[in-house]
N, C-alpha and C positions, 0 to 999 in steps of 0.2 A: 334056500328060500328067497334071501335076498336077488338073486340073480333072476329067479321068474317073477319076480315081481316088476322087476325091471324090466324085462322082454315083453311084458306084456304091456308096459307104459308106450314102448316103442313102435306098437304096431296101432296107435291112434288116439283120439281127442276124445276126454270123456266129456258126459253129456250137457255138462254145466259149462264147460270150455267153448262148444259148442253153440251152447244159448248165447254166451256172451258176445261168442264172435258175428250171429247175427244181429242181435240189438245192437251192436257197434256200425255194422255195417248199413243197416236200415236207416240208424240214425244218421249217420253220414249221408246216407242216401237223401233223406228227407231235407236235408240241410241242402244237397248240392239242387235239389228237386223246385225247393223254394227260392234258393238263389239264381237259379236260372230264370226262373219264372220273375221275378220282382228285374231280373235285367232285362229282359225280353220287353216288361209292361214299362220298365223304365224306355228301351229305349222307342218303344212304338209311340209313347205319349210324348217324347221328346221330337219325332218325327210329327206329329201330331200337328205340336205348334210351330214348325220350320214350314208347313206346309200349309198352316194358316195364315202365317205371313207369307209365302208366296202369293197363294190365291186372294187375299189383300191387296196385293200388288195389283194384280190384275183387275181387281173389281175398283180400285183406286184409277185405274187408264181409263174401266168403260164409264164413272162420272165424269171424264174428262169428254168424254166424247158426246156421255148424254147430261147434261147438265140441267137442263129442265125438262125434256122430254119425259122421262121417267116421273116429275112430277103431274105431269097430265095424263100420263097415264094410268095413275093410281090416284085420281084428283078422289077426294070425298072415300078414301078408302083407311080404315083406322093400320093397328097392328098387325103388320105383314110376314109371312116364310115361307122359303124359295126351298123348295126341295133340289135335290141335288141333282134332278133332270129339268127343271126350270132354271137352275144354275146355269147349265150349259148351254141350255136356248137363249137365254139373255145375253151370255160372252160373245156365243156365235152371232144370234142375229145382229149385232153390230159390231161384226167384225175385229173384237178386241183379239183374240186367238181360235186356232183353229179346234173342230169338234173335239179333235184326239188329244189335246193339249188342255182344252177345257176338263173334258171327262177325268184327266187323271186330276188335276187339283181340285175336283170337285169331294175327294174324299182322302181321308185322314188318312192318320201312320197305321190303326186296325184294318184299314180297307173299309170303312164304315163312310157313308154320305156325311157331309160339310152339311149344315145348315144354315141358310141367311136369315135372319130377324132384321125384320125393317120396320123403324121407329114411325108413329104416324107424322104428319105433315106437321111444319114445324114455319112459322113464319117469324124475321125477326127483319129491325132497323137496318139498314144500312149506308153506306156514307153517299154524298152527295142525293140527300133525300131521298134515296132509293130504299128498295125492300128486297128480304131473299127468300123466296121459298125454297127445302128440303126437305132430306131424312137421312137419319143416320141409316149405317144399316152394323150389324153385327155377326160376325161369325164363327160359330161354335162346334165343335169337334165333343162328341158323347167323350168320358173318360176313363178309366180300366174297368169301372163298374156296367159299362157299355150301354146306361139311362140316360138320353139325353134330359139334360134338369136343366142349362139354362134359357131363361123368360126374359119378358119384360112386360112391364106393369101397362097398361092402358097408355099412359102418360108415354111412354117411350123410356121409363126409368128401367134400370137394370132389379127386375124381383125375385130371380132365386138364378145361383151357379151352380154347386152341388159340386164334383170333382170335373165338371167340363171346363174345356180349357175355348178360350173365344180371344177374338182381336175385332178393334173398332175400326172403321171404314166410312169419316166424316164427310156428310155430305154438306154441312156448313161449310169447310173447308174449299170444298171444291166450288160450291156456288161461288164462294166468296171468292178463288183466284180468278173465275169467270170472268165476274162482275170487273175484278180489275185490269184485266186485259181489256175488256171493253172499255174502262175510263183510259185505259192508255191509250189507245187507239183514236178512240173520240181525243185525246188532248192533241194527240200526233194530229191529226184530220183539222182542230182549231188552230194550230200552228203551223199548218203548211199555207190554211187559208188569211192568214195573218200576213205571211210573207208577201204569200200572191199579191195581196192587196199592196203594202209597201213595195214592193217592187212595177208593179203599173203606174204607183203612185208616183214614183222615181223616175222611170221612161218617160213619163209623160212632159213635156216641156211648158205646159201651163201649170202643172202641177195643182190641180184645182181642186180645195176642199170638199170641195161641192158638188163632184165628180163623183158618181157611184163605184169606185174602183171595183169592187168586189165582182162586177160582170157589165156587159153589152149590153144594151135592150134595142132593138130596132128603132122602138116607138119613142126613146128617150134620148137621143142621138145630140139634145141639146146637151145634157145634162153628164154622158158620158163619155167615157175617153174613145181612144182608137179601138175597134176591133181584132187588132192584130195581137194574136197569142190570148185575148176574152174568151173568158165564157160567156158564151152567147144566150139568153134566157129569153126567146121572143116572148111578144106582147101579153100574147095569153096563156103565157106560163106565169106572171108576174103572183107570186104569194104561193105559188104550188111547188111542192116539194119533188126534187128531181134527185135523182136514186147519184150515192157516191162515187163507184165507179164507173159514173160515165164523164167523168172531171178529171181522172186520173194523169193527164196528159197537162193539162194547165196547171196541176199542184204539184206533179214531181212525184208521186206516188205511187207504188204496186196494190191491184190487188189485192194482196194480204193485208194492208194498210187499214182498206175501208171493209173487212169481213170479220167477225167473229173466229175460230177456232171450228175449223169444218164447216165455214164458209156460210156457214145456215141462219145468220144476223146479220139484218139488212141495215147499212148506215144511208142517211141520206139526208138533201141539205135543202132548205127553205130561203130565196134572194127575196129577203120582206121590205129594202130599201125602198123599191122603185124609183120613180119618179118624186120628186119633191115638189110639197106643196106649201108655200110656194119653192118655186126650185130655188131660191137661197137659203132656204129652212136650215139650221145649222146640224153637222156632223153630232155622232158620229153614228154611220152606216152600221147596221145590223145584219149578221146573217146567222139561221138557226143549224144548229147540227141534231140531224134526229134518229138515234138508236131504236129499233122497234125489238124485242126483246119479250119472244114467246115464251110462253107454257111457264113461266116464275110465278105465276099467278092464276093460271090456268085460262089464260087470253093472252093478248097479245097487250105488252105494257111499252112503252116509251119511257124514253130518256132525251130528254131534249138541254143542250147547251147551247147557249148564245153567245157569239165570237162580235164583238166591235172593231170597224176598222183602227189600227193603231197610230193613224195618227189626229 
């Protein structure tokens, strides 16, 4: 008896053994089912935000290129968002990258559209009496729960994230390097015409206080030096502002010197000495340098510095 009992254990799995071995394996199963699943979600939201700081990147070069433009473009307009085909027209039409290079960072590690959040207009102080108009903008990627949740308040404050994953793209920042390339440029432009001036003042062998070094004037020939290597400002140009790169040649300067960053901010210089009255009237020579500096305010704003002869 003992021996059919055994023969018959050998010819298979009874039914409980059975049960066992599939809850063992389901549950296994479930286990390998959800760890796949949480690596998968882990790594697409991990691509998520590698891909949010790229397209950062990018959206960071086109305020470099549009710095106030975009502010006149959306003048008088509150809380903004760029869908992810408005995305790619803003990159492309100003040439920041191409359609196909846009398109792909225009969406996430799910393949799901990028969102921009653009803060409304935002005006603050800035140095050498000036002002900066922006906006922030933000960009948020929906996240494994695939609802985009993050806002912002009216104000341009941040009011709900929920599991979305976002990066900030400061448009203070960028005005603000604008703004200082322009004061560099304009100081560079005050310091070439500084030179100029001491250096005619030098050639000159009267050497006369009293000489408008800073330019020629036909009408003034008492008063000023030689014409050789001047700028020449006839008569009735005298108090009108005459654009910077047409001086280039007399200051020693490119170009780049007297332009903005894409060339689209006009420097230009006002000779307000003239003639003295009386022509011994004492130094020192004044001349204005003047930045006109569109769309920061939604018109065209100046910057004007005034350069004295140095000596």
């Amino acid at each position: 008896m003992f021996s059919q009992i055994t023969s018959r254990r050998t010819k298979g799995f009874t039914l409980i053994e059975v049960i066992i071995a599939l809850a063992v394996v389901s549950a296994l199963s479930v286990i390998a089912i959800e760890g796949s699943t949480l690596a998968a979600d882990w790594y697409k939201e991990k691509e998520s935000r590698a891909k949010l700081e790229t397209s950062a990147e990018v959206w960071r070069q086109w305020l470099q290129i549009t710095p106030y433009d975009y502010v006149t473009t959306w003048s008088g307009q509150g809380y903004l968002t760029l869908s992810s085909s408005s995305y790619v027209t803003q990159l492309t039409t100003w040439n920041v990258t191409s359609s196909d290079e846009a398109s792909a960072r225009s969406t996430d590690g799910y393949g799901r559209g990028i969102t921009v959040h653009i803060t409304p207009e935002k005006t603050l102080s800035f140095d050498r009496g000036t002002s900066i108009s922006f906006r922030d903008f933000y960009l948020s990627s929906a996240g494994p729960n695939g609802t985009s949740e993050f806002a912002l308040d009216s104000n341009g404050n941040i009011a709900t994230v929920g599991d979305d994953a976002y990066v900030l793209v400061s448009g203070q920042d960028a005005a603000a390097r604008f703004m200082r390339s322009i004061f560099s440029k304009a100081d560079k432009l005050a310091t070439s015409m500084q030179s100029y001036y001491q250096g005619r003042y030098l050639r000159d062998p009267a050497r006369d206080i009293f000489r408008t070094y800073f330019f020629h004037q036909d009408s003034n020939s008492a008063s000023d030096p030689e014409v050789t290597g001047a700028i020449n400002v006839p008569a009735s140009d005298s108090g009108t502002w005459i654009a910077a790169s047409d001086l280039l040649s007399q200051l020693g300067l490119n170009a780049s010197d007297v332009q903005s960053p894409y060339g689209r901010t006009a420097f230009s210089v006002q000779f307000t000495s003239g003639a003295r009255t009386p022509a011994n009237s004492s130094p020192p020579y004044t001349v204005n340098l003047r930045i006109n500096i569109p769309g920061l305010f939604q018109s065209t704003r100046q910057y004007v510095q005034s350069v004295q002869a140095p000596i």
